[in-house]
N, C-alpha and C positions, 0 to 999 in steps of 0.2 A: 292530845289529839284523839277523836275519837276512833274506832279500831277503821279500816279500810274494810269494809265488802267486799263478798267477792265478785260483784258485780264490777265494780271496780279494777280488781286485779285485771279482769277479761279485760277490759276499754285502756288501761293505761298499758297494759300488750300490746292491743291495737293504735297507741299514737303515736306515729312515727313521722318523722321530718326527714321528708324525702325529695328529690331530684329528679325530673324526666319528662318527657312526651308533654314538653313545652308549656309545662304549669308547676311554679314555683311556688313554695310555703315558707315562708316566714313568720315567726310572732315574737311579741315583746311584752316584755314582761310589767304589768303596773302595779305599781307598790298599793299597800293598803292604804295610802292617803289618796287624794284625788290630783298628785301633781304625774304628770310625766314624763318619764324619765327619757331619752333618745336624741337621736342628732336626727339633722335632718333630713338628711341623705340613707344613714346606715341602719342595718335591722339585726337583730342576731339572730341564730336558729341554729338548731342541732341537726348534724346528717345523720344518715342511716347508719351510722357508727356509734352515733353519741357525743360526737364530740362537736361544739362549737365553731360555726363558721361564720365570717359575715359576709353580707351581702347587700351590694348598692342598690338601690330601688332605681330603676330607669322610670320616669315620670315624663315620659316625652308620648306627643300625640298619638303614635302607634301601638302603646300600654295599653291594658285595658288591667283594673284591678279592683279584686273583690275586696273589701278588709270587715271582717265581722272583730266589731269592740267587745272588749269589759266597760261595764258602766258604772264602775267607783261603788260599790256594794254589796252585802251579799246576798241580794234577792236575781232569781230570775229574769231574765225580759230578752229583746230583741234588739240591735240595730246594727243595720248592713249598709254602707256607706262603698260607695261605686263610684269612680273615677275614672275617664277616658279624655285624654285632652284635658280642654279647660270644660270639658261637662261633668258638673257633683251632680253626685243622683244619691236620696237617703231614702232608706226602706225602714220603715218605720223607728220609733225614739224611745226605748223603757230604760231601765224598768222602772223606777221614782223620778218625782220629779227632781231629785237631786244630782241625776244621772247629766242633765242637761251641761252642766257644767264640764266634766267628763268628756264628755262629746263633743263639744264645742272647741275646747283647748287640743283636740285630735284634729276635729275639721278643717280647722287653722293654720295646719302647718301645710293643708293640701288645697284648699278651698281659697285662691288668694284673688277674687273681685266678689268678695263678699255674696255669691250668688249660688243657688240649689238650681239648675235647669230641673230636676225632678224631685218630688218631694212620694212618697209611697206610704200609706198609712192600712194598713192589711184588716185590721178589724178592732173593735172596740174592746177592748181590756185592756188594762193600765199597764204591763207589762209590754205591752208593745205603742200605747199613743202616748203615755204619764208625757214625754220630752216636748210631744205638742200640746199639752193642756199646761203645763208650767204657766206660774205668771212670768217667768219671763223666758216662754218659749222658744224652739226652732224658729218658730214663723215671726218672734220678734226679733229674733238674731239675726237671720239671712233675710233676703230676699230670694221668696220661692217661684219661679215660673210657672209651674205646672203641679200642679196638686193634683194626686189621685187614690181618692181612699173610695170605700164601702159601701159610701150614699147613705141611700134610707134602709140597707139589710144591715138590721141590728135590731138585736131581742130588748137594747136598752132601755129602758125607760124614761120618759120627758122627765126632766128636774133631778134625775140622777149627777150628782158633782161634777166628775172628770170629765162626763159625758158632756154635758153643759158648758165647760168650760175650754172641749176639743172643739165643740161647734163655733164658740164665741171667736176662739183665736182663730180657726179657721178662716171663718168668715170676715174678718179684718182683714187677714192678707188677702182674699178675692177681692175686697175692697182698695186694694190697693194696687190691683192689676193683677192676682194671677189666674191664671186658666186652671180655673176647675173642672177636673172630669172623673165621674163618679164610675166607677168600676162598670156597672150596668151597658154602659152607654159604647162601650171600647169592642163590641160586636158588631161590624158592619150588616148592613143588609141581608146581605148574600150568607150570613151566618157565615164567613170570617172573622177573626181576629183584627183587628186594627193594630196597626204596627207603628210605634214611633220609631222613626230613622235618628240617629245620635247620628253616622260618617255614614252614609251612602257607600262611598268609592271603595271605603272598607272594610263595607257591609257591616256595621258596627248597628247593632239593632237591639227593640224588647217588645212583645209584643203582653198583651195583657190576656191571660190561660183565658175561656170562657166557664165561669160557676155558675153553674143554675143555678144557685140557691142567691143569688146576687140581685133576680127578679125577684125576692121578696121583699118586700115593702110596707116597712111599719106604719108608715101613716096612711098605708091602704090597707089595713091586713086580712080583711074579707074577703077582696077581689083575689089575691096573690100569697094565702093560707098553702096549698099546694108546695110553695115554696118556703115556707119559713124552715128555717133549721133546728132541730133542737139545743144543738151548742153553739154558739157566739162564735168558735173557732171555723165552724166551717162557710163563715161568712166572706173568710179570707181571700182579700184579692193576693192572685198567683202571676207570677210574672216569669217569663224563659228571657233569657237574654246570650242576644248572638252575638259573634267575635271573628267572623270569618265561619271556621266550619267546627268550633268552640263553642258549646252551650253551658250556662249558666241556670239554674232552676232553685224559686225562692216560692213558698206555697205558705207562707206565716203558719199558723196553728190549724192547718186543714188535716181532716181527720180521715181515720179508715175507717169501713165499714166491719173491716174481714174478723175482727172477735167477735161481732156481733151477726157475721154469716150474710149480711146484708151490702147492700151499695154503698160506701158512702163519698162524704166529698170527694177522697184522692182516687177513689175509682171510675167514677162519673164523669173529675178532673180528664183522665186517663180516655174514655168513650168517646167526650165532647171534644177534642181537641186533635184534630189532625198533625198539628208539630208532636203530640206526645204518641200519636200512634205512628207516627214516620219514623222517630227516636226506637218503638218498639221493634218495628221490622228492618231498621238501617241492613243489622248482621254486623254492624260492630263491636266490638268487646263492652266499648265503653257508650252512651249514649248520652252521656254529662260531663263535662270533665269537673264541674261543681256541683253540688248539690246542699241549699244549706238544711237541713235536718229537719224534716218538720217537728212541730211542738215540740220542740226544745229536747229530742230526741226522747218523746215519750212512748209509751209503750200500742198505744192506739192514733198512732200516724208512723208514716213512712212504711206503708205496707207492703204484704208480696206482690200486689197488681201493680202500684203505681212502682216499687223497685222494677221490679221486671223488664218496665219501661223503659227506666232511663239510664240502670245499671250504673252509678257513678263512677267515678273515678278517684273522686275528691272530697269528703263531707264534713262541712264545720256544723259544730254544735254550739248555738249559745244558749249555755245554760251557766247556773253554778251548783256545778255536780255537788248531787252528797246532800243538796239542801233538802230542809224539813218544812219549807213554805207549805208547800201546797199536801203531802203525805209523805211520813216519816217510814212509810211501809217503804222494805229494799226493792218491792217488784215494783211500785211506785212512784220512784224517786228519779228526777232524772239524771243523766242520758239512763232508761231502764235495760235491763237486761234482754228484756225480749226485740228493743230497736238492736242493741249491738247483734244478735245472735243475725236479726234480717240482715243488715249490713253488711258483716262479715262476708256471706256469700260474693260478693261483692270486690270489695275493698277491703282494706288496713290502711289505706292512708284517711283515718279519721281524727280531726282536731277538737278540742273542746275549749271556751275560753276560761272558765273561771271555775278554782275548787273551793266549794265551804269547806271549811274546818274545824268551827263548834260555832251552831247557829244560834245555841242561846245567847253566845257570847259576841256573840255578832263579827266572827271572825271566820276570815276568807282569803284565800289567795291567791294567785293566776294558776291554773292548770297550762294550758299555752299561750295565755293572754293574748291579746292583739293579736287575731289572725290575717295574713294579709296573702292573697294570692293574685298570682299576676301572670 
């Protein structure tokens, strides 16, 4: 194995399985092949001691649970699967299209009338849509209600493959009934938020963050130039999700401005958005009890503004530490060094799901695999 960084050492200090203030951690561990291992019912997890406990998952209408997966390999990507009741909600599907598989055999044991009420697709990079551009898809597997991805803000280019192929499936399950609604759109009038209600009675809610950079639009890009982004990541539809007086915050690969001295998406995220500046001034400790990691806990997201904000409590990282996909540099690599140092301030209760372990060799293994919080 190759040597651990010290970057490393800092973050596996910091993951700890812990107990309190009404939000549980749990994860399981998936083998290198793509089968998974667990019962239906039970989960394992280590306390704050170390030592091995289990614990029943209650699945009943009053739950509300986040579970961020491993996706059977050792590339990076994304997908955040949400459960309340009988309502599955999936935030976007990476990172290969072999991931699908993976996924599905998870969804399975929780997803039981075959149906997604939400499907979330954050922005265009195969690490986070590869599960919906599959030939044989999310959207060929379930029946999805309500799709809401990116729209037309995306740097992509027409006849680019995955891209082509997220549209194609896409547009088949509209064609079979579901409600499409493009990120843009999820701003009412009055420059609110539009809120989808999941339980009313139990204020069980998500509303859709407003990104400006969501008004730009490729196939006007004259008109709406002003808004184009220069990264694909900060196209990212962001979403809060409420649980009573429990918040939830998912911002896909949205980026900071602050190495760069400038605004950028999570800061602007931060401006525009009156839930994120209510979370700043609450006078809480905490202003998240979740928070999942931007970019995959890289070094230029989850900045000091938007931290500030929502102060977490709780932060899963999906990544596969240690990997050399995208830059073999240690300040580069994710979870980086400089996200854990922001963090820290913060929390210690940080999760991560998957460690590379020699990525020529194409070998990887759960760091706390299967995160589930509830």
């Amino acid at each position: 194995m190759k040597k651990i960084t010290n970057f490393f050492v800092c973050l596996m200090a910091l993951v700890l399985g812990v107990f309190g203030g009404g939000i549980y951690i749990t994860y399981k561990t998936l083998p290198e092949t793509d089968e998974l291992v667990e019962t239906d019912s039970l989960f394992y997890s280590f306390n704050a001691n170390g030592e091995v406990n289990t614990t029943s998952f209650d699945n009943s209408l009053n739950t509300f649970s986040v579970h961020f997966l491993e996706l059977g390999n050792k590339y990076t990507g994304d997908c955040t699967y949400i459960k309340y009741g009988n309502v599955d909600i999936l935030i976007d599907c990476g990172s290969r299209s072999n991931s699908v598989d993976v996924v599905s055999n998870y969804l399975n044991k929780y997803v039981t009338d075959n149906t997604l009420e939400y499907v979330i697709i954050t922005h265009a990079h195969r690490d986070h849509y590869a599960g919906f551009a599959a030939s044989n898809s999310v959207f060929d597997l379930y029946v999805c209600e309500n799709i809401i991805d990116f729209g037309n803000a995306t740097n992509q280019e027409e006849g680019a493959a995955t891209y082509e192929r997220y549209k194609k499936e896409r547009d088949a399950e509209i064609s079979l009934g579901a409600n499409y609604i493009p990120a843009i759109s999820c701003r009412n009038a009055d420059n609110t938020n539009r809120e989808f209600i999941i339980d009313e009675i139990n204020d069980v809610k998500f509303e859709v963050l407003y990104n400006e950079y969501s008004e730009y639009d490729r196939t006007r890009p004259n008109e709406t130039a002003s808004k184009k982004a220069s990264s694909e990541n900060d196209y990212s539809v962001c979403t809060l999700f409420s649980f009573g007086d429990k918040k939830f915050l998912f911002t896909g690969d949205l980026e900071s401005g602050e190495t760069q001295n400038k605004q950028g998406g999570e800061e602007k995220l931060v401006s525009n958005n009156k839930s994120l500046l209510d979370l700043r001034d609450n006078g809480k400790t905490y202003g998240v009890s979740l928070y999942k990691a931007g970019h995959h806990g890289s070094k230029t997201s989850s900045g000091s503004e938007l931290l500030a904000a929502i102060r977490p409590e709780y932060v899963g990282v999906c990544c596969c530490a240690g990997s050399e996909e995208y830059k073999a540099a240690p300040e580069n690599t994710f979870p980086t060094q400089a996200f854990i140092d922001r963090i820290a301030i913060y929390t210690d209760k940080v999760f991560v799901t998957t460690l590379c372990v020699d990525w020529g060799k194409g070998v990887y293994t759960s760091f706390n695999g299967n995160i589930v919080v509830w």
